[in-house]
C-alpha positions in Angstrom: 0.0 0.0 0.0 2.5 2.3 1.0 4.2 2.3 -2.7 1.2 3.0 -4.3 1.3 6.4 -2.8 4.2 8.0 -3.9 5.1 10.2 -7.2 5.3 8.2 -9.8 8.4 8.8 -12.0 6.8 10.2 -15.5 4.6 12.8 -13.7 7.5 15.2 -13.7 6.7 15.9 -17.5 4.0 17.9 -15.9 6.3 19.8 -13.7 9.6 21.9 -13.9 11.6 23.9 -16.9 9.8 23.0 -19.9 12.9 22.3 -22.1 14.9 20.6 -19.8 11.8 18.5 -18.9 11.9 17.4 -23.1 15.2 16.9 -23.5 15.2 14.9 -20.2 12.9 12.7 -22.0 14.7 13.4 -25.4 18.2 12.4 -25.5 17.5 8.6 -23.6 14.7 8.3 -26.8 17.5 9.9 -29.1 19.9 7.1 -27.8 17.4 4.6 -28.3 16.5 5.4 -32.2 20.0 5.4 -32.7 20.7 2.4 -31.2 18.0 1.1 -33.6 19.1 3.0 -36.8 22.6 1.3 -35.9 20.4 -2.0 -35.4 19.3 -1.8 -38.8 22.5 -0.4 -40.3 24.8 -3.3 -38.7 22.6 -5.8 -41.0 23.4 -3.1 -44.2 27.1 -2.7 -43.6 28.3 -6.1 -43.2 26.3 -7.6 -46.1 27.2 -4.8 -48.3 30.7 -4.9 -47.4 31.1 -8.5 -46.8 28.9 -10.3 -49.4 28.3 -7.9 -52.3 25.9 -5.1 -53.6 23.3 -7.5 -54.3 23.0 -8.5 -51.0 23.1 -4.7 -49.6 20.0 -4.0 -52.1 18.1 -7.0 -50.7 18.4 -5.9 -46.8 17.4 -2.6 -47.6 15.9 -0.7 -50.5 12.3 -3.1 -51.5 12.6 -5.5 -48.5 13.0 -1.9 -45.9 10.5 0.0 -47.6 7.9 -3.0 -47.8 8.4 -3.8 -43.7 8.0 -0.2 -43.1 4.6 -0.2 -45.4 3.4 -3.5 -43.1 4.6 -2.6 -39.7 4.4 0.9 -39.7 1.0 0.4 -40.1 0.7 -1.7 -37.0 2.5 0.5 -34.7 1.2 3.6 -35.8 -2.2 2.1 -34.9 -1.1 0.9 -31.5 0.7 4.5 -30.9 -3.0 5.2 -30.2 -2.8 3.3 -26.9 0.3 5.0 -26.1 -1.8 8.5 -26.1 -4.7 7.7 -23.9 -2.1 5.7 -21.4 0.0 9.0 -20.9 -3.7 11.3 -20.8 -4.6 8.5 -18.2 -1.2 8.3 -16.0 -1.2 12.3 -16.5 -4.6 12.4 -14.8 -4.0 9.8 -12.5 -6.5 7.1 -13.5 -4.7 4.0 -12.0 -7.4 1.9 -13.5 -7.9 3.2 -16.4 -3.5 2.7 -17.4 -4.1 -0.5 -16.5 -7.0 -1.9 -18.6 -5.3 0.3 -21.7 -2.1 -1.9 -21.4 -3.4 -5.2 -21.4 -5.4 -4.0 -24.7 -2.5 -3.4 -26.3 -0.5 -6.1 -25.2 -3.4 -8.1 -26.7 -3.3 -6.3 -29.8 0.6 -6.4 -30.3 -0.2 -10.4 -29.8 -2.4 -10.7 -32.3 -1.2 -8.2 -34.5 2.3 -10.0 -35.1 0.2 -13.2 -35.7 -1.7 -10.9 -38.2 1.5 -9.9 -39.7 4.1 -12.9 -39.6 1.6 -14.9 -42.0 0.6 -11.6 -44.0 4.2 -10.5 -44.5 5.7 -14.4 -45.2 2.8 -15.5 -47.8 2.6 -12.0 -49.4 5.8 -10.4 -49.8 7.7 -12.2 -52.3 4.2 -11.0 -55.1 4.9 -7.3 -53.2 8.8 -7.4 -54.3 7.7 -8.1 -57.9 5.5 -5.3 -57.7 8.4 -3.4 -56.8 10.3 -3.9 -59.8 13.1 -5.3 -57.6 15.8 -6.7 -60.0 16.5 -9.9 -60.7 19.7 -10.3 -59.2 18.7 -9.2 -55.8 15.1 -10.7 -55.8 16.3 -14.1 -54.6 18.0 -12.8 -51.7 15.7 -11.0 -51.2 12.8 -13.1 -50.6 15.0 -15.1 -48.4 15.5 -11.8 -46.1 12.1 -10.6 -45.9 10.5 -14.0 -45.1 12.4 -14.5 -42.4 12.2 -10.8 -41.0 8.6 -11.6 -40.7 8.8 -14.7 -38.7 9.8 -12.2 -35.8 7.0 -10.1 -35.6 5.3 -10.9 -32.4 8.2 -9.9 -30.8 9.1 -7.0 -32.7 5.6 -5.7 -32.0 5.7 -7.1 -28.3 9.2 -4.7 -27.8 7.5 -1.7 -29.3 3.8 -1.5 -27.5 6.2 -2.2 -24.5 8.2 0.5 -24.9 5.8 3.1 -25.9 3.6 1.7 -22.6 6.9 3.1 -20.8 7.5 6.2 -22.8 3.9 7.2 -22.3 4.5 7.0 -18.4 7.6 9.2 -18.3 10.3 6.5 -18.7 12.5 6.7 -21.6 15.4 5.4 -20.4 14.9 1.2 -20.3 13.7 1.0 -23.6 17.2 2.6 -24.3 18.6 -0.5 -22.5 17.0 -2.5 -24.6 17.7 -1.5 -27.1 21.5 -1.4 -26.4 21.1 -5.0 -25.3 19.3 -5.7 -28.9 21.9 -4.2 -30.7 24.7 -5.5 -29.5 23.0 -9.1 -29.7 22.7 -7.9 -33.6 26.2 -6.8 -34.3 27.7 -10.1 -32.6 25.3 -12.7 -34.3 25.6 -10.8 -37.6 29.1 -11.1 -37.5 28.7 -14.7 -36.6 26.0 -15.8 -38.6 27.1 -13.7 -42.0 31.1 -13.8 -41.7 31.5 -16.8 -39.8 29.0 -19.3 -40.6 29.1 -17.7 -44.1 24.9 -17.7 -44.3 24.6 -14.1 -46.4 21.3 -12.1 -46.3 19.8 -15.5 -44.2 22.2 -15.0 -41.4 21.4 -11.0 -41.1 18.0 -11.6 -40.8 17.9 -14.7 -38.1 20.3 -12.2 -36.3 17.5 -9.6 -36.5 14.8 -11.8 -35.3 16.3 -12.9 -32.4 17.9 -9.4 -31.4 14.4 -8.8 -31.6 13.3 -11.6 -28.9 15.6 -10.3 -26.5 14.1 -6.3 -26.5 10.6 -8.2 -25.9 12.0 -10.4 -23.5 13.4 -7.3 -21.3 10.6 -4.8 -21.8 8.3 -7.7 -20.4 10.3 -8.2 -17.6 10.1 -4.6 -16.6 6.2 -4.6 -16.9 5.3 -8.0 -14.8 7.9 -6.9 -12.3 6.6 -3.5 -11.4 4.2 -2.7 -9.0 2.4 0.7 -10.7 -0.5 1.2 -12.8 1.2 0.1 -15.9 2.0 -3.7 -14.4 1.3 -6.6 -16.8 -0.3 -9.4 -15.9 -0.8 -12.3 -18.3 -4.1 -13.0 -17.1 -5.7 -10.0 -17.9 -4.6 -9.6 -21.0 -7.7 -9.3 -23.2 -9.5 -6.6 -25.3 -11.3 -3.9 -23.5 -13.7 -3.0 -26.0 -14.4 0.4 -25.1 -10.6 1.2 -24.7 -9.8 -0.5 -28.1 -12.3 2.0 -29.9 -10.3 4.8 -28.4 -7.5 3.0 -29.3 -8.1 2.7 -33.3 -10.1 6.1 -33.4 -6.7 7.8 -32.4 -4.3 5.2 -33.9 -5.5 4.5 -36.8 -5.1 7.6 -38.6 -1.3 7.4 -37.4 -1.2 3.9 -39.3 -3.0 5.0 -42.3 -0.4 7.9 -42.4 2.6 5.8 -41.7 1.2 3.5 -45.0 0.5 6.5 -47.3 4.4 7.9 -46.4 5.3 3.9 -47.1 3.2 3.6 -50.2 4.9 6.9 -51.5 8.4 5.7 -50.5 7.0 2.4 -52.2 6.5 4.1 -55.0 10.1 6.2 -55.2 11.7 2.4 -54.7 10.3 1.0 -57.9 11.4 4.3 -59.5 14.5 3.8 -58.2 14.9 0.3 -59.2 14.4 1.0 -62.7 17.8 2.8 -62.8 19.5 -0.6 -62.1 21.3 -2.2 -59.2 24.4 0.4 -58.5 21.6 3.4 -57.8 19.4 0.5 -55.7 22.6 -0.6 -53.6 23.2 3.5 -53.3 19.7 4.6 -52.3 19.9 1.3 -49.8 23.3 2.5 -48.2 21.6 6.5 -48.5 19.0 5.1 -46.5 20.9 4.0 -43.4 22.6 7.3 -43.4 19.1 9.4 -43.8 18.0 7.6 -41.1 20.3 9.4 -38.2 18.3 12.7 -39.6 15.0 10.6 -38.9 15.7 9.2 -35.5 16.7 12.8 -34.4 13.5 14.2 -35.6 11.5 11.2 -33.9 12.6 11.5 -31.0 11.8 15.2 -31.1 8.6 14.1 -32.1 7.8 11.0 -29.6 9.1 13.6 -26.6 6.1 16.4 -27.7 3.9 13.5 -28.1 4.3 12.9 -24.6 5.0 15.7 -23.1 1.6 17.1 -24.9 -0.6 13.9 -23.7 0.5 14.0 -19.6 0.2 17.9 -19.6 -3.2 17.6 -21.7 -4.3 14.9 -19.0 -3.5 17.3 -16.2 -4.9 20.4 -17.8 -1.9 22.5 -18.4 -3.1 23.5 -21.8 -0.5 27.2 -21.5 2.3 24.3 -20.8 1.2 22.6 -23.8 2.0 25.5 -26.1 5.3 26.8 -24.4 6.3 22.3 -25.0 5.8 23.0 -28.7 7.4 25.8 -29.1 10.2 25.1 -27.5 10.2 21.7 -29.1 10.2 22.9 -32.9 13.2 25.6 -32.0 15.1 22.4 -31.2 13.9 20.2 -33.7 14.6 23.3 -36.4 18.6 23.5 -35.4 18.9 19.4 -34.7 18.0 19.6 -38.4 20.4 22.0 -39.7 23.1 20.7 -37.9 22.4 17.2 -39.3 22.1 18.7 -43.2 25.3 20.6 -42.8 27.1 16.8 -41.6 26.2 15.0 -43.9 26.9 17.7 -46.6 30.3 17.6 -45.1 31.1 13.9 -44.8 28.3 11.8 -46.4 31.0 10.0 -48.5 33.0 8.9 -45.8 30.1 7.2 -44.7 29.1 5.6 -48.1 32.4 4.1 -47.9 31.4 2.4 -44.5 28.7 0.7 -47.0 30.1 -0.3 -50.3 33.5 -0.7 -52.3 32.2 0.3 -55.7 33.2 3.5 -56.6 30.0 3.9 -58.9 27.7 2.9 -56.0 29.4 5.8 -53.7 29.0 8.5 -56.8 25.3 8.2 -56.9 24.8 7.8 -53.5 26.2 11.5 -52.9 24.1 12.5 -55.8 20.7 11.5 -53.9 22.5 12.9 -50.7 22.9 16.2 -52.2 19.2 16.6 -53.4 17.5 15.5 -50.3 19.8 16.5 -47.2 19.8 20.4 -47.7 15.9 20.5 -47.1 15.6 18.6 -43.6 14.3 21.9 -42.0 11.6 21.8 -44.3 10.1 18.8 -42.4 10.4 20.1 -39.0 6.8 21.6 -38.4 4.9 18.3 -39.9 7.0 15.6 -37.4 6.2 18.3 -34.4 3.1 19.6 -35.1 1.4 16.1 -35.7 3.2 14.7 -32.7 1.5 17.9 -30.6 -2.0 17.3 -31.6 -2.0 13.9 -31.9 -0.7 13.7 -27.9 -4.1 15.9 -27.2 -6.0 13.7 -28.9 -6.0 15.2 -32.6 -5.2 13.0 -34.9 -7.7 13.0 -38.0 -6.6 16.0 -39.3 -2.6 15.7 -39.6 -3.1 12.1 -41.0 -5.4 13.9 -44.0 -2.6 16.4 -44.6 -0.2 14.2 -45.0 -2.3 12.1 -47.1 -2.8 15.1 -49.7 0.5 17.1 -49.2 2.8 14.3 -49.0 1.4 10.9 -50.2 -1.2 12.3 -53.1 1.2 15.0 -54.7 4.1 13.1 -54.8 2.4 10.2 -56.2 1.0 12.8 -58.8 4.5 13.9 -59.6 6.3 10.5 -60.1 3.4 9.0 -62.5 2.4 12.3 -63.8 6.6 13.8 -64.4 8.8 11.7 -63.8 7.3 8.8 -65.2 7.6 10.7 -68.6 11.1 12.0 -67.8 12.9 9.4 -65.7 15.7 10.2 -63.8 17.6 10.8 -60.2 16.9 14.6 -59.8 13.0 14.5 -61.0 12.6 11.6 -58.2 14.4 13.0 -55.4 13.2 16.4 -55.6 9.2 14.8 -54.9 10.9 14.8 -51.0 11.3 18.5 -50.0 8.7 19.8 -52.4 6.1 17.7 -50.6 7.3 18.4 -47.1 7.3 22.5 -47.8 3.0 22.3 -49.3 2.8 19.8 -45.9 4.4 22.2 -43.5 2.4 25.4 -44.8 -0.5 23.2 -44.0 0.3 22.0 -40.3 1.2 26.0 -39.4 -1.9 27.2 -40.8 -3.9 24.7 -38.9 -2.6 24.7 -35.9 -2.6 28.6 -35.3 -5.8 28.6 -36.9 -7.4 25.5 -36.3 -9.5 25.5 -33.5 -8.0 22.1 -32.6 -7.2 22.5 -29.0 -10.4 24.0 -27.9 -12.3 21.0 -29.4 -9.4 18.1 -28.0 -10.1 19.9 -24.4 -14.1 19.6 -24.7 -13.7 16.3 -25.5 -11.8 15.8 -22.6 -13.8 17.7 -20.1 -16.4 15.3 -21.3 -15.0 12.4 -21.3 -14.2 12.9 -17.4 -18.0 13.7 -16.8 -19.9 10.4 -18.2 
């Protein structure tokens, strides 16, 4: 009885200096995307350098952007569960945390049944839509199929972790995550030098790096004795916390498809130009991925920090948290343009030998990176409203400023005029129209005043 009564770790988002209170939460979630961009990358730079450029194109390029399209859909619907558990914990209803994270325990178990047979049976017709080439099709199919066998786990790890995040702690999920990716590097190395198993060997190393993050985070629920403790027995569907659950998260999943279907899209583009500009948008990717996590965890700490302060009522605090956020977000971004700019082919060479491969690498990296800033406002400004509750709106901007025009400029241009510039510039056009739009919303909106109605009457039924 007498731990139940005493602060609880994560409701210090709702107190203190605002910006030390987000980068507090920040820089352990910054730690943790890294570890998890190095995660993937470990997989991409042994492959590439070890077994060749075919093999570097099969354990990124199609095979990334097609998990992204299929999981990302999944965790952007169970993100919704992380929303309501940090408005809950921020309000104090014990209960309420509890029932919401034995929903979506439930649905991260049957989701990754969902997925491991979707992802396994489907994927190899999905690669072939892709216009993967022939010489990396084969591997991978092999990659791919086996990436799916893990995803219970994988989804497990991430409900798990957001559960934690939403409750203030961002630091064990960066444990685990060290823990995972060391497990990764150390298998890999193992499984594709030693035992000589190629694109196989990566992904079994994946899959069980995998089972040990779900492993931990589980640990850390069953053994603790707040709201958020899991217990196997109550793990079921709340039906009345599940519709909460989808009417927030599934707009976040439908967005995270439309930015997959688009990236989709720019892949089989992409594959058209042949195998060196695959194995060279593959490395690019692990590289453009350090600018991602940074903005992600910019955007996972307003998420946050906007649900527990929206659950407490602290709507002035709410506004100072973004503001704050996007200055930091907007010079995180700059910074990370200007270092890549400087030494973006040092790091190609970290992926592949081949001269070629490096040359247009650095010619994607040079039409993308300079626009980062660009994106700033739409990672933020979603995370905000979607943390109060908001989440409708930023999922239908990025559906028409992202998704719909830069599928109307690759079939409508580039189609007609193929070629490296034409694709890559679809990226920071379509993040400027999207940014305009979040600003203009979100002064003008209306938004909070409807998300805190909604709340005050929520808390009198």
């Amino acid at each position: 009885m007498e731990k139940t009564k005493k602060p609880q770790s994560g409701y210090g988002i709702v107190e203190g200096v605002i910006w030390q209170q987000l980068l507090i939460f920040f820089f352990p979630i910054l730690l943790g995307t890294f570890f998890q961009q190095l995660y993937n990358t470990a997989d991409a730079m042994i492959v590439g350098k070890y077994v060749g450029k075919q093999a570097l194109a099969a354990v990124g390029g199609s095979t990334g952007n097609l998990i992204n399209l299929i999981v990302g859909f999944f965790v952007g619907l169970a993100s919704g569960a992380t929303v309501i558990i940090s408005q809950f914990y921020g309000a104090r209803k014990q209960n309420d945390v509890s029932r919401t994270v034995h929903t979506a325990i439930a649905l991260a178990l049957t989701g990754g049944a969902v997925l491991t047979l979707v992802g396994y049976f489907l994927s190899p017709t999905l690669l072939q839509w892709m216009n993967t080439p022939q010489d990396v099709m084969g591997p991978a199919v092999t990659y791919i199929r086996i990436y799916f066998l893990g995803m219970i786990p994988s989804l497990i790890y991430n409900i798990g972790s957001g559960i934690l995040r939403a409750v203030g702690d961002s630091r064990r999920p960066l444990y685990f995550l060290v823990a995972a990716c060391m497990t990764n590097i150390v298998l890999d190395l193992l499984l594709v030098m030693g035992a000589d198993m190629g694109v196989a060997g990566a992904a079994i190393a994946t899959i069980l790096s995998q089972t040990v993050s779900a492993v931990l985070v589980v640990v850390v629920l069953m053994r603790s004795s707040q709201a958020y403790h899991l217990s196997w027995r109550q793990v079921r569907f709340h039906t009345d916390l599940l519709g909460r659950i989808v009417q927030i998260g599934l707009p976040a999943g439908l967005q995270s498809v439309m930015y997959s279907i688009s990236n989709v899209l720019i892949q089989a583009f992409v594959n058209n130009f042949g195998t060196d500009v695959s194995a060279a948008w593959s490395a690019w990717g692990r590289l453009d991925g350090f600018q991602w996590m940074i903005l992600n965890a910019f955007g996972i700490s307003i998420t946050t920090f906007v649900g527990q302060n929206f659950g407490a009522m602290k709507y002035d605090r709410v506004k100072k948290g973004v503001r704050e956020c996007l200055a930091m977000a907007f010079a995180s971004a700059a910074l990370c343009s200007v270092f890549l700019l400087l030494f973006g082919r040092s790091f190609f060479h970290l992926f592949a030998n081949d001269e070629v491969v490096i040359d247009k690498g650095m010619e994607i990296l040079r039409l993308i990176a300079p626009f980062y800033v660009t994106y700033t406002c739409v990672e933020i400004l979603s995370g905000a409203m979607r943390g109060a509750g908001e989440s409708v709106v930023p999922t239908l901007f990025t559906l028409c400023g992202i998704c719909v025009l830069r599928l109307v400029w690759l079939l409508g241009f580039v189609s007609r005029n193929p070629s490296i510039p034409l694709t890559m510039i679809s990226y920071p056009m379509t993040w400027v129209i999207t940014s305009c739009l979040f600003i203009v919303y979100y002064l003008k909106g209306g938004w909070m005043k409807r998300c805190q109605d909604r709340l005050i009457t929520r808390r009198q039924e």
